[in-house]
SEVO-844347 format. One line per field, with one value per residue: residue number from 0; x, y, z of N, C-alpha, C, O, CB in turn. Coordinates in nm, 2 decimals, padded with zeros to 4 digits, always signed. Last residue first. Glycine has a CB too. Layout:
BEGIN
num	[NUM; ...]
n_c1	[X; ...]
n_c2	[Y; ...]
n_c3	[Z; ...]
ca_c1	[X; ...]
ca_c2	[Y; ...]
ca_c3	[Z; ...]
c_c1	[X; ...]
c_c2	[Y; ...]
c_c3	[Z; ...]
o_c1	[X; ...]
o_c2	[Y; ...]
o_c3	[Z; ...]
cb_c1	[X; ...]
cb_c2	[Y; ...]
cb_c3	[Z; ...]
***
This chain:
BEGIN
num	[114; 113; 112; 111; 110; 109; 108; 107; 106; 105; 104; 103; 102; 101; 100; 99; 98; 97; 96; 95; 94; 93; 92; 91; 90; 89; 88; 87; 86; 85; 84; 83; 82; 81; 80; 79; 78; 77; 76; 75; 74; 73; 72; 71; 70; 69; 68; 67; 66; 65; 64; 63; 62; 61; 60; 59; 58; 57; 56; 55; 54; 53; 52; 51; 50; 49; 48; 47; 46; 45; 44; 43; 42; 41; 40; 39; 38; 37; 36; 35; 34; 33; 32; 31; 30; 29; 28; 27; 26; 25; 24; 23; 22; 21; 20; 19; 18; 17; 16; 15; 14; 13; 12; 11; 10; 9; 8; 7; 6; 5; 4; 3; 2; 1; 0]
n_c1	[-08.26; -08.04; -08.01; -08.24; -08.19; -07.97; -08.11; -08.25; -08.05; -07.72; -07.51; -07.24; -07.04; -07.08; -06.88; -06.61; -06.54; -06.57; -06.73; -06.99; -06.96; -07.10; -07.09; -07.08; -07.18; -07.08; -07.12; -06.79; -06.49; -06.31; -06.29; -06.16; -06.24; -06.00; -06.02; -05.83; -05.86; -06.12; -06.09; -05.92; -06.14; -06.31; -06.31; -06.41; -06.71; -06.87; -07.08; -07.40; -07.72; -08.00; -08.16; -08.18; -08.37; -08.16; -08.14; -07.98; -07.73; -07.70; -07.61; -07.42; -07.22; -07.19; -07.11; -06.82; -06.67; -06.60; -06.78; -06.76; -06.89; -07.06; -07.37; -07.44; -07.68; -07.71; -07.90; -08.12; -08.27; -08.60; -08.80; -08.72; -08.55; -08.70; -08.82; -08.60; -08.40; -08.53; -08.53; -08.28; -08.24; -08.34; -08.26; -07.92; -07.92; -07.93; -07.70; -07.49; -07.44; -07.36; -07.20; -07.21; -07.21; -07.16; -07.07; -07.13; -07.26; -07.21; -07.40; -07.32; -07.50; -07.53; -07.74; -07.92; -07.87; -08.01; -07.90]
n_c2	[-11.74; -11.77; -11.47; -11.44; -11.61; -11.53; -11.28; -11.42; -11.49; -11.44; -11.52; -11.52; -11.44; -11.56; -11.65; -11.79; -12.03; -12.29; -12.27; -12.29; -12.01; -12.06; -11.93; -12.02; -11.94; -12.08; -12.05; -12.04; -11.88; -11.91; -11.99; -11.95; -12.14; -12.30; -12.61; -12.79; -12.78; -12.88; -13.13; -13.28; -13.24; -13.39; -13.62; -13.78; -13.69; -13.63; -13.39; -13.40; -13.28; -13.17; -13.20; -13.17; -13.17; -13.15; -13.47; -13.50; -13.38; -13.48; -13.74; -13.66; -13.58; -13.82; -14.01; -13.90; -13.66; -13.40; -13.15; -12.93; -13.03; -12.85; -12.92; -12.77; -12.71; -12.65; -12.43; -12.43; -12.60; -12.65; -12.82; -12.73; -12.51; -12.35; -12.45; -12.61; -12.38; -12.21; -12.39; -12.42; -12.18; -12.18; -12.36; -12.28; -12.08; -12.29; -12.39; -12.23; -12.12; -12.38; -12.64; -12.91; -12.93; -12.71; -12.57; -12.44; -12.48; -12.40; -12.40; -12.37; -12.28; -12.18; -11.91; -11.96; -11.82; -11.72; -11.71]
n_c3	[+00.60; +00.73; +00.83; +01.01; +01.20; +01.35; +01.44; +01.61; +01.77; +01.85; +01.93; +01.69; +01.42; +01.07; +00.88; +00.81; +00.57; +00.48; +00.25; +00.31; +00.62; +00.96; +01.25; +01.63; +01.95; +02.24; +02.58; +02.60; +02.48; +02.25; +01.93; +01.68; +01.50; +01.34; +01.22; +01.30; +01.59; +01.62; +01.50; +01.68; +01.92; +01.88; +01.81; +02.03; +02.02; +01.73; +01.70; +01.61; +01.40; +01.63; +01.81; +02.13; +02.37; +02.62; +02.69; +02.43; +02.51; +02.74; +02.68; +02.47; +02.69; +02.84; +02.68; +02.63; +02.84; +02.90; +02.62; +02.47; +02.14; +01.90; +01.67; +01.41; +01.13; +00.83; +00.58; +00.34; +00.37; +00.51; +00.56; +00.93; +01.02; +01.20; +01.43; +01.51; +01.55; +01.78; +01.97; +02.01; +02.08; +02.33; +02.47; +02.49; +02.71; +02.96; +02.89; +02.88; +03.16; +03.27; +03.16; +03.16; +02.89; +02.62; +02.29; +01.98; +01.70; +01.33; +01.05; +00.78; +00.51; +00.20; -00.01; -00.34; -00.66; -00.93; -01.27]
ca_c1	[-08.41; -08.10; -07.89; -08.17; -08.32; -07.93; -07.92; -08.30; -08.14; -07.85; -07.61; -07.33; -07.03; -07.10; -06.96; -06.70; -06.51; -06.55; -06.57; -06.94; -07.02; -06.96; -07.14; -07.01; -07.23; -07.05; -07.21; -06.91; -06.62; -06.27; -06.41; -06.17; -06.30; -05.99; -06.10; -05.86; -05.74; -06.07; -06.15; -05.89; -05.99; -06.34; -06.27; -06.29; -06.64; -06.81; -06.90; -07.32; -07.60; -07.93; -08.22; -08.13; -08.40; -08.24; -08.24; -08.11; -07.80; -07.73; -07.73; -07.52; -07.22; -07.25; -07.21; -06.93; -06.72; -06.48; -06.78; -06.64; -06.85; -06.95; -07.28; -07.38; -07.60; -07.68; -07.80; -07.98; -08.15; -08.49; -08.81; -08.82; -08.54; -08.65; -08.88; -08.71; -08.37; -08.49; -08.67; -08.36; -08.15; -08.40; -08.35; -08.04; -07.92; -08.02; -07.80; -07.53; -07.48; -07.44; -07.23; -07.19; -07.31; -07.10; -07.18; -06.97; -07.30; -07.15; -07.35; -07.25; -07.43; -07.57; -07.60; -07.92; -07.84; -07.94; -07.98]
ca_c2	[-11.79; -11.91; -11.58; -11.34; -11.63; -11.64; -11.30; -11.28; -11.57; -11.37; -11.56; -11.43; -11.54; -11.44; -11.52; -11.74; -11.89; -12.27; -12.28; -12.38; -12.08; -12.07; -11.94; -11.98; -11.99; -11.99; -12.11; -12.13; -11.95; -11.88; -11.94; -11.87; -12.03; -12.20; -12.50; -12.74; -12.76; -12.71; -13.05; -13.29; -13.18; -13.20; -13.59; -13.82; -13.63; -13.67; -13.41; -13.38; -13.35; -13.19; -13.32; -13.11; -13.21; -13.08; -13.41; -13.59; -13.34; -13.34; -13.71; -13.74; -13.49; -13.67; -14.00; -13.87; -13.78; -13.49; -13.26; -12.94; -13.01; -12.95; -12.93; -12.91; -12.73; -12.74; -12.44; -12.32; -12.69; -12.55; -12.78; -12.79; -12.60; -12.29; -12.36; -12.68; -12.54; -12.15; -12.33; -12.53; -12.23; -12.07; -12.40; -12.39; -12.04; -12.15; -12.46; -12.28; -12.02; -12.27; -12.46; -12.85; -13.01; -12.84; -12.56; -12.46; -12.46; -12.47; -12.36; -12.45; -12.22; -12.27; -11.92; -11.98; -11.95; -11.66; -11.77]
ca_c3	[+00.54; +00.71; +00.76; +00.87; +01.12; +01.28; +01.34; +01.55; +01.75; +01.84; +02.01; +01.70; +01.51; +01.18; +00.83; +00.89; +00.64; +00.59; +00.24; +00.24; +00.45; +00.84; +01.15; +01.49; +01.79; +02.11; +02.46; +02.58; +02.56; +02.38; +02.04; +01.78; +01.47; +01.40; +01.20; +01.18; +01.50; +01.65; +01.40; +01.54; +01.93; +01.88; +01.68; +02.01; +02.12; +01.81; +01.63; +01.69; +01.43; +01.53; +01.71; +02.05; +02.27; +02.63; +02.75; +02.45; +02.37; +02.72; +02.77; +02.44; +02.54; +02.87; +02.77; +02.53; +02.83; +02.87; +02.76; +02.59; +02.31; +01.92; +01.81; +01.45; +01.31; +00.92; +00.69; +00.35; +00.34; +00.49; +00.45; +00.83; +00.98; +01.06; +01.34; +01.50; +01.48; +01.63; +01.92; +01.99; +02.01; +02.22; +02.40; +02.43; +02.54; +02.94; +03.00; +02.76; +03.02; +03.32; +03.14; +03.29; +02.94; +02.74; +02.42; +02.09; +01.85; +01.48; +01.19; +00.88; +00.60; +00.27; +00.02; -00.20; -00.58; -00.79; -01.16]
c_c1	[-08.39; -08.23; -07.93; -08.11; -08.28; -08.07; -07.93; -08.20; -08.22; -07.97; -07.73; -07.41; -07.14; -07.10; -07.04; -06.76; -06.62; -06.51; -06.50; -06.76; -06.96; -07.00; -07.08; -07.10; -07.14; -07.16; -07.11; -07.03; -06.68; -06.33; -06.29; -06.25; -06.28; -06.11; -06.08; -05.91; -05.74; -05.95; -06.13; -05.98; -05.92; -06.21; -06.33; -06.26; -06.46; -06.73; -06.93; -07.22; -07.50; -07.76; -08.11; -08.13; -08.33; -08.32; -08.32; -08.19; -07.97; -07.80; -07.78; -07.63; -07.38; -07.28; -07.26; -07.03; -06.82; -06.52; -06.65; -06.64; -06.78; -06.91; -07.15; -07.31; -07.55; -07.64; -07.82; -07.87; -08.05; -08.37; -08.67; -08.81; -08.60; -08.59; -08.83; -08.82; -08.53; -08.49; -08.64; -08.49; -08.25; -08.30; -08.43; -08.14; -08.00; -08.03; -07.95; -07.65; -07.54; -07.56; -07.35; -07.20; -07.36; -07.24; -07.13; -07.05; -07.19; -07.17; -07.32; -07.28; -07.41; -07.47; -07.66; -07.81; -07.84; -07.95; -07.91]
c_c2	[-11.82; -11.88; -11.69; -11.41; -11.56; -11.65; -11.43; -11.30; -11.56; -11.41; -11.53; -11.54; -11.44; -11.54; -11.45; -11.64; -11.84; -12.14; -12.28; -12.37; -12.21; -12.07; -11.95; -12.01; -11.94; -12.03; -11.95; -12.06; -11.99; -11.87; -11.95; -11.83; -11.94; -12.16; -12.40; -12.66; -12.73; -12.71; -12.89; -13.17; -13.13; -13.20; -13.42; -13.71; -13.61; -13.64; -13.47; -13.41; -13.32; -13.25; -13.31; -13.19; -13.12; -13.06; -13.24; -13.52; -13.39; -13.30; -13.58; -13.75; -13.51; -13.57; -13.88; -13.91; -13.79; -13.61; -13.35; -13.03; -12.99; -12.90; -12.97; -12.87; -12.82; -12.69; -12.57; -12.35; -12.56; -12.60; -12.65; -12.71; -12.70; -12.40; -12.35; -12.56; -12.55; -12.29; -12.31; -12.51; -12.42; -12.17; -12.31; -12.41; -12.17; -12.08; -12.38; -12.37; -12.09; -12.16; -12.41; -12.70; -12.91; -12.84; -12.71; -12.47; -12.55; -12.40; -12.40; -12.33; -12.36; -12.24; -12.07; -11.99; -11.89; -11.78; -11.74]
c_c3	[+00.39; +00.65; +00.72; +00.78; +01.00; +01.18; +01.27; +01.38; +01.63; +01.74; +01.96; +01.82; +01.63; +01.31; +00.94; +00.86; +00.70; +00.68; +00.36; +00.28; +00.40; +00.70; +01.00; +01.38; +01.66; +02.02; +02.33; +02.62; +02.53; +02.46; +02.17; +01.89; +01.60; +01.39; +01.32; +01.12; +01.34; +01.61; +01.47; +01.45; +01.76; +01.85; +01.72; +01.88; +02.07; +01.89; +01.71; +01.66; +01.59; +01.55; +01.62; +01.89; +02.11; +02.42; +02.71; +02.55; +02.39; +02.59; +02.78; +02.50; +02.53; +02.81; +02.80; +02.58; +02.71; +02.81; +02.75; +02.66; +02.35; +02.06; +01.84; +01.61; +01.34; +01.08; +00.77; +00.50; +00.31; +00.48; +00.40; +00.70; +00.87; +01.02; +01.21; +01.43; +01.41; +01.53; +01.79; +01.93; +01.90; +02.09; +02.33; +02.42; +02.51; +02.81; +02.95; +02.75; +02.92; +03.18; +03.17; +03.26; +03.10; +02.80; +02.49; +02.25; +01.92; +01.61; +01.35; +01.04; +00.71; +00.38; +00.16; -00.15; -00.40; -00.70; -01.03]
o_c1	[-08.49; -08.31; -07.83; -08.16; -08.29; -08.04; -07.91; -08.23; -08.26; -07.97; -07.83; -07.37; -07.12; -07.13; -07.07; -06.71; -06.73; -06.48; -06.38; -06.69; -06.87; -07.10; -07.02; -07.17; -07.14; -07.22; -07.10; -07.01; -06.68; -06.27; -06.19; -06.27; -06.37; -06.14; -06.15; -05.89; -05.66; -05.92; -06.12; -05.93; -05.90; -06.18; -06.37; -06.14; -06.40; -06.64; -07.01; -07.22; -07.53; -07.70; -08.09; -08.05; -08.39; -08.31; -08.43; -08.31; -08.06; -07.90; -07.89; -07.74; -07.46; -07.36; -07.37; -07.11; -06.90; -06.44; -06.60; -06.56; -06.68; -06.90; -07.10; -07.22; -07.59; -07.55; -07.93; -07.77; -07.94; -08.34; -08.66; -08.82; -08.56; -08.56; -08.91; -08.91; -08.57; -08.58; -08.70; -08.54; -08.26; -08.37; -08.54; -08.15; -08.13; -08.13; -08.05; -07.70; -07.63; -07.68; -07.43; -07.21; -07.46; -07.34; -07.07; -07.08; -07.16; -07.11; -07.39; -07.23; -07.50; -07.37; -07.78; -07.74; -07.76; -08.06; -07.79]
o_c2	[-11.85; -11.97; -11.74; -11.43; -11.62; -11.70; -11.45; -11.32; -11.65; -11.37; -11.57; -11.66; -11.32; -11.66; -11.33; -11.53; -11.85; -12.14; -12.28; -12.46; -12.24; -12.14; -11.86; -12.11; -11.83; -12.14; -11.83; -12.00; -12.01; -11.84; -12.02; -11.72; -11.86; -12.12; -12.42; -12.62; -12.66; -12.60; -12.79; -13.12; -13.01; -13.15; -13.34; -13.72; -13.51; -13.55; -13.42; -13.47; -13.23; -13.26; -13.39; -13.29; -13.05; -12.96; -13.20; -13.51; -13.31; -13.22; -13.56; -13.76; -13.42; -13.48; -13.84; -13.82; -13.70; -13.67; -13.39; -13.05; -13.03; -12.79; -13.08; -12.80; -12.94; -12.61; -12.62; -12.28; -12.57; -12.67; -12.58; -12.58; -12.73; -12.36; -12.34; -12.61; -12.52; -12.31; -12.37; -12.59; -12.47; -12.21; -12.32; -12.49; -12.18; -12.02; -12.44; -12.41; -12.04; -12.14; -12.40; -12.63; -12.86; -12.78; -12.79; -12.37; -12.67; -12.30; -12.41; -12.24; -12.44; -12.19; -12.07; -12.07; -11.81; -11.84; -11.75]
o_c3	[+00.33; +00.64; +00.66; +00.66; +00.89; +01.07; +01.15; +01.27; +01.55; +01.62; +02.01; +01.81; +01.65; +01.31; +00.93; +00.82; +00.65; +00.80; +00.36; +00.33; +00.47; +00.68; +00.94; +01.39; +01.60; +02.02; +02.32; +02.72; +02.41; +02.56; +02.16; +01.95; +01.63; +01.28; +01.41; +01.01; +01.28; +01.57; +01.40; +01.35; +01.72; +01.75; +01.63; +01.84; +02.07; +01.85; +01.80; +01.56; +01.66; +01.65; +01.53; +01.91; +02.02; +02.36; +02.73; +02.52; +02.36; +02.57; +02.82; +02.44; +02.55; +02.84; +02.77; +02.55; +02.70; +02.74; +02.64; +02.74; +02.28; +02.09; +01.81; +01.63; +01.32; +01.09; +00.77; +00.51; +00.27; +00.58; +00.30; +00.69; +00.76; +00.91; +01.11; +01.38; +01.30; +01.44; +01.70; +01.85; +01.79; +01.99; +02.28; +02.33; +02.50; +02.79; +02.91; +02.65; +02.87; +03.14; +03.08; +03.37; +03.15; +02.78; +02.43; +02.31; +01.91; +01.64; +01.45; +01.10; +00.71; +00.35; +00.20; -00.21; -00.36; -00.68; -01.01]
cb_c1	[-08.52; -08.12; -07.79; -08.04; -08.46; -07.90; -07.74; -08.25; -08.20; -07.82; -07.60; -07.42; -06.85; -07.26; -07.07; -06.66; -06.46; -06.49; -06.51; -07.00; -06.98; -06.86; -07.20; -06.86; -07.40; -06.89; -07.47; -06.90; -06.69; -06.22; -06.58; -06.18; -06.45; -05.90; -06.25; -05.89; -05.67; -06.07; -06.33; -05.93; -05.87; -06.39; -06.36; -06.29; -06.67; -06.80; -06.76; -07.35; -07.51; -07.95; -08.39; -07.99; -08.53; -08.15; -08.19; -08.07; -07.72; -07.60; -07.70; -07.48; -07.11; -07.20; -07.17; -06.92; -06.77; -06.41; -06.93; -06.63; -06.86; -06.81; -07.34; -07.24; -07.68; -07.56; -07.82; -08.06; -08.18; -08.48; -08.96; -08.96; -08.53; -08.55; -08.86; -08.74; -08.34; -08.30; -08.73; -08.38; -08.01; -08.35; -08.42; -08.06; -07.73; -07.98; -07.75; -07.42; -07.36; -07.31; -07.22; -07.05; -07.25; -06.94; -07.39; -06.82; -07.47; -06.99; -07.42; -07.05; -07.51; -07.57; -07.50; -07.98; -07.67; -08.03; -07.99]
cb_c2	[-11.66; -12.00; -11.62; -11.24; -11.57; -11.77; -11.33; -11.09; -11.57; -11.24; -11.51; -11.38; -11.58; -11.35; -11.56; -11.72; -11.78; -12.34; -12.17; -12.36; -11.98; -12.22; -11.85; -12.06; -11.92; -12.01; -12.10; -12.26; -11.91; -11.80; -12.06; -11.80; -12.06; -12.12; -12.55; -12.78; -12.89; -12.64; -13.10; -13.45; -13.32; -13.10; -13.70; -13.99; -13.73; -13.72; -13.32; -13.43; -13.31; -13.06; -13.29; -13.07; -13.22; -12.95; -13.41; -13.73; -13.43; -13.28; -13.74; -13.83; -13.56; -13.60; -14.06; -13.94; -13.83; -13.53; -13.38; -12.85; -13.06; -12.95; -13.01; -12.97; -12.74; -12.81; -12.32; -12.13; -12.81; -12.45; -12.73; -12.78; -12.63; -12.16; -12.24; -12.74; -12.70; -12.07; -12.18; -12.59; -12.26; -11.85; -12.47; -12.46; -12.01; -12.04; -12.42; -12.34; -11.96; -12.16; -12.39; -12.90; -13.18; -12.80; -12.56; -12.26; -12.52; -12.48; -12.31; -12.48; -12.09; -12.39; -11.74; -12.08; -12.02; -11.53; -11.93]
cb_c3	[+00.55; +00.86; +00.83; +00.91; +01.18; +01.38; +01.46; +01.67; +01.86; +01.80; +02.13; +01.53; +01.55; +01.18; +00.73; +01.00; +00.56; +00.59; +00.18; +00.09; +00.32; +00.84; +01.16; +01.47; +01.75; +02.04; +02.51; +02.66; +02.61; +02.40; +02.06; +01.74; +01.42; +01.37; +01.18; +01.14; +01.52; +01.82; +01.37; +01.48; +02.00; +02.04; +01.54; +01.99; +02.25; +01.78; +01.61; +01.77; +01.31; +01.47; +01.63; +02.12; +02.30; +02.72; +02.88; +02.50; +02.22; +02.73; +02.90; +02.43; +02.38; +02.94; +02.89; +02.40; +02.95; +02.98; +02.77; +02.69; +02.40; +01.79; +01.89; +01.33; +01.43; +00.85; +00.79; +00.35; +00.21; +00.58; +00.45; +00.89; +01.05; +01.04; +01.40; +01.65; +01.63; +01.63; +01.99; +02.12; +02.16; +02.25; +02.47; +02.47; +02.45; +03.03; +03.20; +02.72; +02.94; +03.39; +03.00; +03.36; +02.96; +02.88; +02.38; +02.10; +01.89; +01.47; +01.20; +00.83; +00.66; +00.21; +00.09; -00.17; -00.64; -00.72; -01.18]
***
């Protein structure tokens, strides 16, 4: 029996980014398309905002529906999980085990990997 691979995918994005202001709501498009009825992948936002207010007003205006790390617990988990971002808007892509399988913007990329 061929089993479905399940994927973690972590959106690295702030409130005040320029860049990440403008990726969002393809990002958002993708969610809300491939999502429904689809349990090969999770999103999860995790911020640069200092404030969780702002994390939360951001997620809310630009209608991001999926989970969020809490603010107090980015630090504890980029320590744990190296995935090497060094800017914003990242998308990291993880399997179950937490190894990365693509780290990618590409909207096109992520539909491949989640059908």
């Amino acid at each position: 029996m061929l089993f479905r691979s399940k994927y973690y995918i972590f959106y690295y994005t702030a409130s005040w980014c320029g860049p990440c202001q403008a990726f969002t709501p393809s990002l958002v498009e993708f969610y809300n398309e491939a999502k429904p009825n689809n349990n090969n992948f999770e999103l999860v936002l995790i911020s640069s905002d200092q404030e969780e207010d702002a994390m939360e007003e951001y997620a809310a205006k630009k209608n991001m529906p999926w989970p969020q790390l809490e603010l107090s617990k980015v630090e504890k988990f980029s320590k744990k999980f190296d995935h090497g971002v060094t800017g914003i808007p990242s998308v990291v892509v993880c399997d179950l085990e937490g190894k990365i399988v693509a780290k990618t913007r590409s909207i096109d990329e992520l539909k491949k990997l989640v059908k």
